[in-house]
Backbone bond lengths (Angstrom), bond angles and torsions (degrees), N, CA, C in turn:
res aa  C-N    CA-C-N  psi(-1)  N-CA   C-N-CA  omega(-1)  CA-C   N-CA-C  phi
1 X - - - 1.453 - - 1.530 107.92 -
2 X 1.622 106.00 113.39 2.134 102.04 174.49 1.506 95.10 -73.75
3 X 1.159 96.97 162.91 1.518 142.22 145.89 1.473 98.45 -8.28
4 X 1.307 129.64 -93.81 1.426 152.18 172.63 1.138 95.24 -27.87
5 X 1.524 151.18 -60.39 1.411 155.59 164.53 1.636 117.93 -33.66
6 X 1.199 99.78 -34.96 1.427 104.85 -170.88 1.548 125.57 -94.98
7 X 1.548 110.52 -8.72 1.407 129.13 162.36 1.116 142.28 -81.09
8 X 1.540 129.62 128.70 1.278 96.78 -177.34 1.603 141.90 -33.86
9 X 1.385 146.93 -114.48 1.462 132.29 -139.42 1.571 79.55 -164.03
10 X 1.420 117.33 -38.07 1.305 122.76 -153.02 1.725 92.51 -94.93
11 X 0.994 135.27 124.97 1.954 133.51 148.91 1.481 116.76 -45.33
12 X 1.637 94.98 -53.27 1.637 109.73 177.96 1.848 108.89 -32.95
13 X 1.476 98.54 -66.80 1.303 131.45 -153.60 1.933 88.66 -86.49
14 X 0.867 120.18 -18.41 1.893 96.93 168.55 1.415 100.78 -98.13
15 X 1.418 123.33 -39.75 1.226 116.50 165.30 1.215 132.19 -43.03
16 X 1.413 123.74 -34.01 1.279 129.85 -176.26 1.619 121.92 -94.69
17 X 1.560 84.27 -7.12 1.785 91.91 175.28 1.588 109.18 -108.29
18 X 0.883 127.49 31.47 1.594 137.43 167.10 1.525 112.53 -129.60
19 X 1.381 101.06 153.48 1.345 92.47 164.10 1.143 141.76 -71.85
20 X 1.746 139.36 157.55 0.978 133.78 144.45 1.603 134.97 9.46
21 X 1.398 109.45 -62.75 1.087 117.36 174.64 1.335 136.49 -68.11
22 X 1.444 103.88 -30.91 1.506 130.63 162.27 2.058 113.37 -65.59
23 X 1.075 104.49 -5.90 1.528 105.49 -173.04 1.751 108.26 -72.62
24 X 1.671 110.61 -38.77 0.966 93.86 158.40 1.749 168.41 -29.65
25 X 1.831 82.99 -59.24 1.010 109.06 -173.51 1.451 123.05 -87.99
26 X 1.593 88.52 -13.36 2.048 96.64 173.36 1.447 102.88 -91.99
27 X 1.392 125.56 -11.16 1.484 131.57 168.33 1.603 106.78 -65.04
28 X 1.345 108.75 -57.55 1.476 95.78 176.86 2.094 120.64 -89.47
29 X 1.087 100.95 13.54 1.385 118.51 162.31 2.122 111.39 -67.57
30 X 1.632 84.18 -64.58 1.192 100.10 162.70 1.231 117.40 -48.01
31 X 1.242 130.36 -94.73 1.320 129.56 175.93 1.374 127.77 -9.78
32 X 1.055 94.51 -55.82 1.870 114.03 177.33 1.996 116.90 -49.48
33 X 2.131 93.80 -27.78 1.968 91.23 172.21 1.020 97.13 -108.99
34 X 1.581 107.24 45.53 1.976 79.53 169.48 1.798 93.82 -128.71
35 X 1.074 125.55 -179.26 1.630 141.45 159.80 1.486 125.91 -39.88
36 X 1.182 103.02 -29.43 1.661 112.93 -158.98 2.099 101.90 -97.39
37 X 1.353 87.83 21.98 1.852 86.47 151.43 1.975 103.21 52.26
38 X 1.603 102.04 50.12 1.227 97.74 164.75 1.882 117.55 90.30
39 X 1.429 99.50 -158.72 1.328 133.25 163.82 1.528 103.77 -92.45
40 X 1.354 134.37 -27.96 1.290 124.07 -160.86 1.506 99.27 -114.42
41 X 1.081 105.30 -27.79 1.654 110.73 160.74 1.097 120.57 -51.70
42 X 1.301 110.52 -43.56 2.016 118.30 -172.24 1.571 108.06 -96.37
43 X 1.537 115.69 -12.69 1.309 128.56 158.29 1.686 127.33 -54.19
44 X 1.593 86.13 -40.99 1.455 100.97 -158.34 2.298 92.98 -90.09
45 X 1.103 80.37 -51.41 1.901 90.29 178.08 1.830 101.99 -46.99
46 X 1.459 126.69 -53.36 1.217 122.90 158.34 1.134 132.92 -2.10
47 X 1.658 95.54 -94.19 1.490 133.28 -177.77 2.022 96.16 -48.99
48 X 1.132 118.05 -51.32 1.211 123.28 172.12 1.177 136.45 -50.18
49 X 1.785 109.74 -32.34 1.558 121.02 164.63 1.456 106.22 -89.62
50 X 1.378 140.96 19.04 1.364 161.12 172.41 1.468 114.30 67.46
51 X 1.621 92.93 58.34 2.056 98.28 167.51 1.271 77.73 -124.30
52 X 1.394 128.17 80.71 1.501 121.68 165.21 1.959 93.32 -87.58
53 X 1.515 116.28 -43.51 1.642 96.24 -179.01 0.851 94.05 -84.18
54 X 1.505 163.72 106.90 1.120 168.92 119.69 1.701 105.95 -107.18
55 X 1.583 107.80 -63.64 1.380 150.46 157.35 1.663 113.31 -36.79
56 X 1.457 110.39 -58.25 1.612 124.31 176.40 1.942 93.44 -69.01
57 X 1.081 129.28 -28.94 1.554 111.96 -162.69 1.877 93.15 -86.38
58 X 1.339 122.64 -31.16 1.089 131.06 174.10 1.926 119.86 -48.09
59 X 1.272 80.19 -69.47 1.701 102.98 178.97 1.792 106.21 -64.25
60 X 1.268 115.69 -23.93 1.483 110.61 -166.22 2.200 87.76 -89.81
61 X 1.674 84.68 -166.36 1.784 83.34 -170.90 1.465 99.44 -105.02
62 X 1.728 126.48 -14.69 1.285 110.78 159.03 1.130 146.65 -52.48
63 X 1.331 129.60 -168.71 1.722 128.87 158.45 1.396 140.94 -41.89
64 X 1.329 138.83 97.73 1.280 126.21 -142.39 1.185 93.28 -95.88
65 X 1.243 99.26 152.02 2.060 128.93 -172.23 1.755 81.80 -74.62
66 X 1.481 79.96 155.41 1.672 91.65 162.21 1.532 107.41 -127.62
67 X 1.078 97.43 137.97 1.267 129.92 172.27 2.145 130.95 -82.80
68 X 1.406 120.98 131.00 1.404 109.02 -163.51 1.753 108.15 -86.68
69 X 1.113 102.64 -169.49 1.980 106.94 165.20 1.712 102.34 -81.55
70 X 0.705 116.93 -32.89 1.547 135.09 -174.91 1.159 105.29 -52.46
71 X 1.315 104.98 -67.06 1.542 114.20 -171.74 1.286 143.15 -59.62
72 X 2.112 74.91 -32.95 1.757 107.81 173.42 1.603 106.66 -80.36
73 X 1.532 110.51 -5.75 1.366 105.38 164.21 1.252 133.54 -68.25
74 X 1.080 85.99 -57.76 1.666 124.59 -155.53 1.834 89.26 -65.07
75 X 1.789 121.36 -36.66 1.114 120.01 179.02 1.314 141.04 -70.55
76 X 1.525 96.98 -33.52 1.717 123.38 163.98 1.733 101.95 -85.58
77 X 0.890 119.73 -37.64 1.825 100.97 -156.30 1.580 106.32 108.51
78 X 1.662 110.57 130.91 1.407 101.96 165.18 1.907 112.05 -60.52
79 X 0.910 131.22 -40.13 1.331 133.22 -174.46 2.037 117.51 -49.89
80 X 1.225 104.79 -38.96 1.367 117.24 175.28 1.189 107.83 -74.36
81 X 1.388 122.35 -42.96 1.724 142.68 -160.80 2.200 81.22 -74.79
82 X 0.913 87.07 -86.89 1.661 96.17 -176.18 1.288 122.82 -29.25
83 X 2.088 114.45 -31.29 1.973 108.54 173.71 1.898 90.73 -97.95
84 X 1.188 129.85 22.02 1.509 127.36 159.35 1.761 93.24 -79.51
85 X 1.159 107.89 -79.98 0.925 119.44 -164.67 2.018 122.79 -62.69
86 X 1.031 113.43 12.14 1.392 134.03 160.08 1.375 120.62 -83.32
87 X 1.472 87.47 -62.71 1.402 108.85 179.13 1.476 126.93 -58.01
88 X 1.734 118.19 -29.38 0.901 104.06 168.96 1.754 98.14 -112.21
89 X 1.080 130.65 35.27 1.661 130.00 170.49 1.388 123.74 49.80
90 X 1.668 109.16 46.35 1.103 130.84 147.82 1.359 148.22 -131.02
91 X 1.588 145.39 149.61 1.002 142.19 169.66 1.671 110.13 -12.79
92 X 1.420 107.59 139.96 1.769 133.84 176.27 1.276 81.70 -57.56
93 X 1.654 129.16 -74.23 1.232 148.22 -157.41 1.903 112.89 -46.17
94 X 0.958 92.92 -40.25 1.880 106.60 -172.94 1.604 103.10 -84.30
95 X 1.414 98.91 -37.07 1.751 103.41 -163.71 2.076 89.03 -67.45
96 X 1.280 123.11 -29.39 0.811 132.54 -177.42 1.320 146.80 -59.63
97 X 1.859 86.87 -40.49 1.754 101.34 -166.34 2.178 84.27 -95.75
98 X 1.628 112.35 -18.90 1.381 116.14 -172.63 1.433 91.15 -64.01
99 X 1.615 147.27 -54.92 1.015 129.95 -142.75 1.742 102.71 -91.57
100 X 1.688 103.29 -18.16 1.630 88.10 -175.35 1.564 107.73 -76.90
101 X 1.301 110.40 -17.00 1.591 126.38 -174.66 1.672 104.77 -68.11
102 X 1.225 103.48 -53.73 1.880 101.38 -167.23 1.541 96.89 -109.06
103 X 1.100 144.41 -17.50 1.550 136.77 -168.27 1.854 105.33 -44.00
104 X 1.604 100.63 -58.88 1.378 116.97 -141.30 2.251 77.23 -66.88
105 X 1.536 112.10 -47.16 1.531 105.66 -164.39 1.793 94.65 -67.85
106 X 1.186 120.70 -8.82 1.489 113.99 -157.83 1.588 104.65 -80.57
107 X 1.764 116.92 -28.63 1.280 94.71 -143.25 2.494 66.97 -116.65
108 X 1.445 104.81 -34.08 1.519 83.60 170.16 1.676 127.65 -35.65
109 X 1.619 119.09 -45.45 0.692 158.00 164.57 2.093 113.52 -35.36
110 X 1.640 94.33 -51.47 1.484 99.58 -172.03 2.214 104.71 -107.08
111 X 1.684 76.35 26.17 2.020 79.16 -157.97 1.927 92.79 -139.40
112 X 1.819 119.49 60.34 1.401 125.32 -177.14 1.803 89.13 -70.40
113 X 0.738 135.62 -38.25 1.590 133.00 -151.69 1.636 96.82 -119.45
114 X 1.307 143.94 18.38 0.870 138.13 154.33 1.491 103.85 96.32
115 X 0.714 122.52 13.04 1.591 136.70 -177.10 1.828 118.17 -138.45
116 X 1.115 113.28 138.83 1.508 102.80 -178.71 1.569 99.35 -77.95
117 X 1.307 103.48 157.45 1.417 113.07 172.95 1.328 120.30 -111.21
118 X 1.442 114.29 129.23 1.663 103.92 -176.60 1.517 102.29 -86.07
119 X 1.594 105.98 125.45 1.531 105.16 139.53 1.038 154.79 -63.90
């Protein structure tokens, strides 16, 4: 049984029952069942809709930029944004403000050497 199996139904509602610190790592949990090829997938799609320093403040060992829902739209596509947010049975809107919230600690986090690391 993953991770994703073991939570409630709601994102909102597992998200909100963990800590802080844990937001990360269920961000790139997430990421990991969906289409979009990961943390480095949604890294790379980014940098491509032109938050490449957004992305570089992440991956580097400084202060990471923050990033909006907007942006994280406008970068994926409403269509990708919208089977995230199906899939795990929540609001476009939430799936949204969750990734601008934990993305930037999610992938610093999966990127010690400046590179994401696959698990």
């Amino acid at each position: 049984m993953g991770l994703w199996d073991q939570l409630s139904p709601s994102l909102k509602a597992a998200l909100g029952s963990v800590a802080a610190a844990e937001g990360p790592a269920l961000i790139s949990a997430l990421l990991a069942k969906t289409n979009l090829g990961g943390l480095q997938g949604v890294a790379n799609q980014l940098q491509q809709a032109g938050l490449g320093d957004q992305v570089k403040s992440w991956l580097s060992n400084g202060p990471n930029m923050k990033i909006t829902p907007d942006q994280i739209r406008a970068a994926l596509g409403n269509e990708q944004v919208r089977q995230i947010a199906q899939q795990y049975g929540v609001p476009v809107d939430e799936v949204l403000k969750l990734l601008a919230d934990h993305l930037p600690a999610a992938v610093d986090q999966a990127s010690p050497n400046g590179k994401i690391q696959h698990s």
